[in-house]
ZAMAR-549950 format. One record per residue (C-alpha): z, x, y; residue number from 0. Coordinates in steps of 0.1 Angstrom, whole numbers, plus 5000, padded with zeros to 4 digits. Last residue first. Layout:
BEGIN
{pz Z | px X | py Y | pos NUM}
...
END
This chain:
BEGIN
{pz 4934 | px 5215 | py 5111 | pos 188}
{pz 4943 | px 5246 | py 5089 | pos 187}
{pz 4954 | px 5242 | py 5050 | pos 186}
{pz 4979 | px 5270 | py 5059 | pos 185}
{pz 4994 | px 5295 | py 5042 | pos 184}
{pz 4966 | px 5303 | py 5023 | pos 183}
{pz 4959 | px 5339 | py 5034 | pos 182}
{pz 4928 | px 5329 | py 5053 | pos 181}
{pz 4940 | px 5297 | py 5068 | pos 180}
{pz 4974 | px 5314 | py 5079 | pos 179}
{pz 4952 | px 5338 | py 5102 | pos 178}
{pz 4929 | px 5312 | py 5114 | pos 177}
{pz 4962 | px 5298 | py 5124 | pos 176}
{pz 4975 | px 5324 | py 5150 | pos 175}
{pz 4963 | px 5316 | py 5180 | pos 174}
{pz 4967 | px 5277 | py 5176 | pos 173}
{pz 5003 | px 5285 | py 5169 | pos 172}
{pz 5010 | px 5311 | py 5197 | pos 171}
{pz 4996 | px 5282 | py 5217 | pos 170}
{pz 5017 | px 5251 | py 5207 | pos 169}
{pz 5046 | px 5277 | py 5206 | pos 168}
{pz 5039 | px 5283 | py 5241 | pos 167}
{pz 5030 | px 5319 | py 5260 | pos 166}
{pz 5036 | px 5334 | py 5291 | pos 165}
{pz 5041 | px 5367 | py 5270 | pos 164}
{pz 5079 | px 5365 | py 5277 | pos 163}
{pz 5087 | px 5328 | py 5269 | pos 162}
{pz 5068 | px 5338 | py 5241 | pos 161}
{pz 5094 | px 5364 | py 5232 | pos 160}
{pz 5126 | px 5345 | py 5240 | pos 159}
{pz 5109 | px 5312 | py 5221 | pos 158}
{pz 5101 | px 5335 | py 5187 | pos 157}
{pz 5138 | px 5356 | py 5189 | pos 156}
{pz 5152 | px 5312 | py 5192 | pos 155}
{pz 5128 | px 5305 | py 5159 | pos 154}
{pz 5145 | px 5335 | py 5143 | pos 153}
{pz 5181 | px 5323 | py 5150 | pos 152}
{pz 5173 | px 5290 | py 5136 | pos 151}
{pz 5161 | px 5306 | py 5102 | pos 150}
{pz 5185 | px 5326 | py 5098 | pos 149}
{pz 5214 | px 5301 | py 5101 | pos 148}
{pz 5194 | px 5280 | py 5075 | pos 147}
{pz 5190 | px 5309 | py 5049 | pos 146}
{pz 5227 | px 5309 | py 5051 | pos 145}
{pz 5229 | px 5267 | py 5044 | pos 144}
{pz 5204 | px 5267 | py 5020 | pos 143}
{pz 5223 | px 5297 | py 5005 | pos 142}
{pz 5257 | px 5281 | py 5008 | pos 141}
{pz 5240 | px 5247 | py 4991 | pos 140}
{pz 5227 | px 5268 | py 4961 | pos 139}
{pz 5264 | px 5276 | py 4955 | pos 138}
{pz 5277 | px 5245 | py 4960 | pos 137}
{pz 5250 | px 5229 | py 4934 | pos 136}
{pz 5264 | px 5253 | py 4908 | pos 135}
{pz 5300 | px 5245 | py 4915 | pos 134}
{pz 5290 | px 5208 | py 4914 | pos 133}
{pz 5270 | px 5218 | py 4876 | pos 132}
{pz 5233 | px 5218 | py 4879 | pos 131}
{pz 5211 | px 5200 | py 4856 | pos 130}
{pz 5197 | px 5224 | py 4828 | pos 129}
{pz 5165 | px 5239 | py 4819 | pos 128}
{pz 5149 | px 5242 | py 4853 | pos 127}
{pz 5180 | px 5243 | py 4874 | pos 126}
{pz 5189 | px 5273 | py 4856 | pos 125}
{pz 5159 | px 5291 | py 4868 | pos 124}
{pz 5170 | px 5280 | py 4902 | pos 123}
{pz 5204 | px 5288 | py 4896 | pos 122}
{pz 5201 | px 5322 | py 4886 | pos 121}
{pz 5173 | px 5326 | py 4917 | pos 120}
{pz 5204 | px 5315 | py 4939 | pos 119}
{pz 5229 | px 5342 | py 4920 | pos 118}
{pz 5204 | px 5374 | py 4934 | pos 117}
{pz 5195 | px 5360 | py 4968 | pos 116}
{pz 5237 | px 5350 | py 4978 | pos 115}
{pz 5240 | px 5386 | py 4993 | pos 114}
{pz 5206 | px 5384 | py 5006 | pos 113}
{pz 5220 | px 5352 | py 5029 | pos 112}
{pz 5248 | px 5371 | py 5045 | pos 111}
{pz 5227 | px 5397 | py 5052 | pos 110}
{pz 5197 | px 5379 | py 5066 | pos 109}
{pz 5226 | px 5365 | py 5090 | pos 108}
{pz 5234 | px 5396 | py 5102 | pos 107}
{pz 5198 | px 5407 | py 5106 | pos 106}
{pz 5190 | px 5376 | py 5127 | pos 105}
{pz 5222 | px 5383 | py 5148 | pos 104}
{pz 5205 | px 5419 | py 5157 | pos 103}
{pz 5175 | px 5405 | py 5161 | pos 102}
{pz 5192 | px 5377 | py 5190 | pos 101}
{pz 5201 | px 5407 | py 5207 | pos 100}
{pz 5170 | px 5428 | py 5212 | pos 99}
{pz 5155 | px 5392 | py 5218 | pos 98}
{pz 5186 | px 5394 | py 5247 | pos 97}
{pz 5216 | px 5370 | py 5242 | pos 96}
{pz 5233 | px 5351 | py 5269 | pos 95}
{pz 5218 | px 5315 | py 5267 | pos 94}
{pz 5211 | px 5313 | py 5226 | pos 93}
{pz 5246 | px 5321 | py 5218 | pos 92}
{pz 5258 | px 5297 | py 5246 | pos 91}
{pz 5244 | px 5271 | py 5229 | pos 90}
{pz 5207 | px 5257 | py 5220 | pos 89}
{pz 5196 | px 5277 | py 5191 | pos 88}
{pz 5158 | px 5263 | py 5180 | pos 87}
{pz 5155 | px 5230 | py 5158 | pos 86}
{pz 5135 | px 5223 | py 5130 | pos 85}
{pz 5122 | px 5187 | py 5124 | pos 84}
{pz 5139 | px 5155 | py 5121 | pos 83}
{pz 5114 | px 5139 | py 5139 | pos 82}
{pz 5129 | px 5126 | py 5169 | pos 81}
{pz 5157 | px 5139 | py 5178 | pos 80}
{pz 5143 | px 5169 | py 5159 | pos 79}
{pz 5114 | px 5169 | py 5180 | pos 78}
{pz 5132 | px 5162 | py 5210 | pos 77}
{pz 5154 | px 5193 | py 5206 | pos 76}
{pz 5120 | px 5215 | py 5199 | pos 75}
{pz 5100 | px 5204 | py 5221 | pos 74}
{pz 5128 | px 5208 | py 5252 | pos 73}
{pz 5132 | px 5245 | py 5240 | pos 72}
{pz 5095 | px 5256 | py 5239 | pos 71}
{pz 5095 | px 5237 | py 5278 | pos 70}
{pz 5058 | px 5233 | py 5287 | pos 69}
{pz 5064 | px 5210 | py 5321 | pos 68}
{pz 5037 | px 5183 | py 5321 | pos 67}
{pz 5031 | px 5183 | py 5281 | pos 66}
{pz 5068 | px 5184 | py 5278 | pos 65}
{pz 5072 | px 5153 | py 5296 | pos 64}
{pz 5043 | px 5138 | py 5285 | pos 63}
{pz 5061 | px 5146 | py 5247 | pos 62}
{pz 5087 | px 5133 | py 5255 | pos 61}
{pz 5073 | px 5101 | py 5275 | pos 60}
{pz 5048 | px 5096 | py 5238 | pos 59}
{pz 5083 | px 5097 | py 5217 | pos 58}
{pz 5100 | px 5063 | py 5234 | pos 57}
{pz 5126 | px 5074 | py 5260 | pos 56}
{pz 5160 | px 5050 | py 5257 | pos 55}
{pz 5167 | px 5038 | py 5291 | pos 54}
{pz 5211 | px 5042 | py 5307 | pos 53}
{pz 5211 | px 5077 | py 5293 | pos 52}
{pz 5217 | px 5087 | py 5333 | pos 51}
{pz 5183 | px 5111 | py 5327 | pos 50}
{pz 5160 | px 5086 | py 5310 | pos 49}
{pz 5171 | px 5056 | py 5336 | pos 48}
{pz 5157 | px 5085 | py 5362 | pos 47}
{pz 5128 | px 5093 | py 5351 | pos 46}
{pz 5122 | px 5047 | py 5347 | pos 45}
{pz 5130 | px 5050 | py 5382 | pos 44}
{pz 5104 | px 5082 | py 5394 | pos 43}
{pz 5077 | px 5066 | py 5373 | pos 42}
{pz 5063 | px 5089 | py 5347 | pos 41}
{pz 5033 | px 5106 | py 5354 | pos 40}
{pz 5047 | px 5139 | py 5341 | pos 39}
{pz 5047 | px 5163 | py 5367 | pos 38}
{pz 5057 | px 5134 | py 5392 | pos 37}
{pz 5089 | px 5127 | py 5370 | pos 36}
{pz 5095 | px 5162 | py 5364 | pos 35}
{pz 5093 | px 5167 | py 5402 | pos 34}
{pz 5116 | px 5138 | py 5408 | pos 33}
{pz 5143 | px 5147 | py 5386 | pos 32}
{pz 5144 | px 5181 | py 5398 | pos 31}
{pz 5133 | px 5212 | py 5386 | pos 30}
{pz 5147 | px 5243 | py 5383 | pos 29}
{pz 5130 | px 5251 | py 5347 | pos 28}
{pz 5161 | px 5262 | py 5329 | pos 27}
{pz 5185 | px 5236 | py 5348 | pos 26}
{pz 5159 | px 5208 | py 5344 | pos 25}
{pz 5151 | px 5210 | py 5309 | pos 24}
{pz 5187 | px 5213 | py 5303 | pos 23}
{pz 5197 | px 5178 | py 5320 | pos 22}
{pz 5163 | px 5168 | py 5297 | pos 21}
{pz 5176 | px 5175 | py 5266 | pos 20}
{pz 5215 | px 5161 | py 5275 | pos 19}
{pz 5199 | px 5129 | py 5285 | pos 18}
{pz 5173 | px 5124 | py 5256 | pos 17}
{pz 5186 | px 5088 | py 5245 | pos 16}
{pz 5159 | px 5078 | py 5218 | pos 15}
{pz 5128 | px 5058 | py 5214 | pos 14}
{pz 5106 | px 5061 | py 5182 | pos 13}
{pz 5107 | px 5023 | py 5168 | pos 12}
{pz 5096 | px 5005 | py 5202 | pos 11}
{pz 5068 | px 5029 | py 5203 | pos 10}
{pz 5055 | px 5028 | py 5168 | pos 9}
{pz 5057 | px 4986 | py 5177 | pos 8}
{pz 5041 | px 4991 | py 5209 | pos 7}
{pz 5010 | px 5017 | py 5190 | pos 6}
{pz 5005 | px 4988 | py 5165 | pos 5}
{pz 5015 | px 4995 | py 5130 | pos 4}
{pz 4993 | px 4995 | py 5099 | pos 3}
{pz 5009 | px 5001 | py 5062 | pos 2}
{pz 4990 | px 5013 | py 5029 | pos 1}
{pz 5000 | px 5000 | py 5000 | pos 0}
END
């Protein structure tokens, strides 16, 4: 079965409160409601019922939002809002630390996770032939969870850098896909 919704009934469906994402939009661009609003095409009072969390935003402002302003960081919290997906470092971590910095922490974390690697491809093999015992399925859950921890502190060394280079994950994507293509990584577009 295949199902059909109308754009107004995707967008009624995919609105969310986005107050804290935008408040830090506007601190790391140092832009004002108003701008952002005019940037954007969104009227200056429905901006502004976004930005007390009185309005719900539906997906397609967020996305004319970042469209308008190219924030790596606001994609990425309204993606996962809205789509679950991966998330970037978004404290204070993520605020004072240097690429150089944010490496070091990666390399930390890739430690803490290797030390798990060895017992995690036990359980995987395990998991195969058996079903996994709760101490088993803890286990495998710390590595997720490690692996995780990593994983978020490599996206945030990817935003520093690009933020560097002028360049947007949209772009760095595009530029690098052909690539992915011809290793099979990717299916491309």
């Amino acid at each position: 079965m295949k199902f059909q919704y109308k754009k107004e009934v995707i967008e009624r469906m995919m609105r969310t409160n986005i107050k804290n994402e935008l408040d830090s939009l506007m601190v790391r661009k140092n832009l004002s409601q108003k701008e952002i609003a005019s940037l954007s095409g969104i009227p200056f009072s429905t901006f502004n019922g976004y930005t007390k969390g009185s309005q719900e935003c539906p997906i397609s402002k967020a996305a004319e939002i970042n469209n308008a302003v190219g924030d790596d960081w606001f994609a990425s919290d309204t993606g996962n809002k809205y789509l679950g997906t991966l998330k970037a470092l978004d404290g204070k971590v993520s605020e004072v630390l240097t690429p150089t910095e944010l490496d070091y922490l990666e390399d930390i974390e890739t430690r803490e996770r290797e030390e798990r690697r060895d017992q995690t491809k036990k359980l995987l093999i395990k998991s195969k032939l058996e079903p996994l015992n709760e101490e088993d399925r803890y286990d495998l859950e710390k590595y997720v969870m490690e692996f995780l921890d990593e994983i978020v502190v490599e996206l945030s060394i990817v935003f520093s850098i690009l933020k560097i280079l002028g360049m947007s994950v949209n772009e760095a994507f595009k530029k690098r896909m052909p690539h992915w293509v011809a290793k099979k990584y990717m299916k491309g577009e």
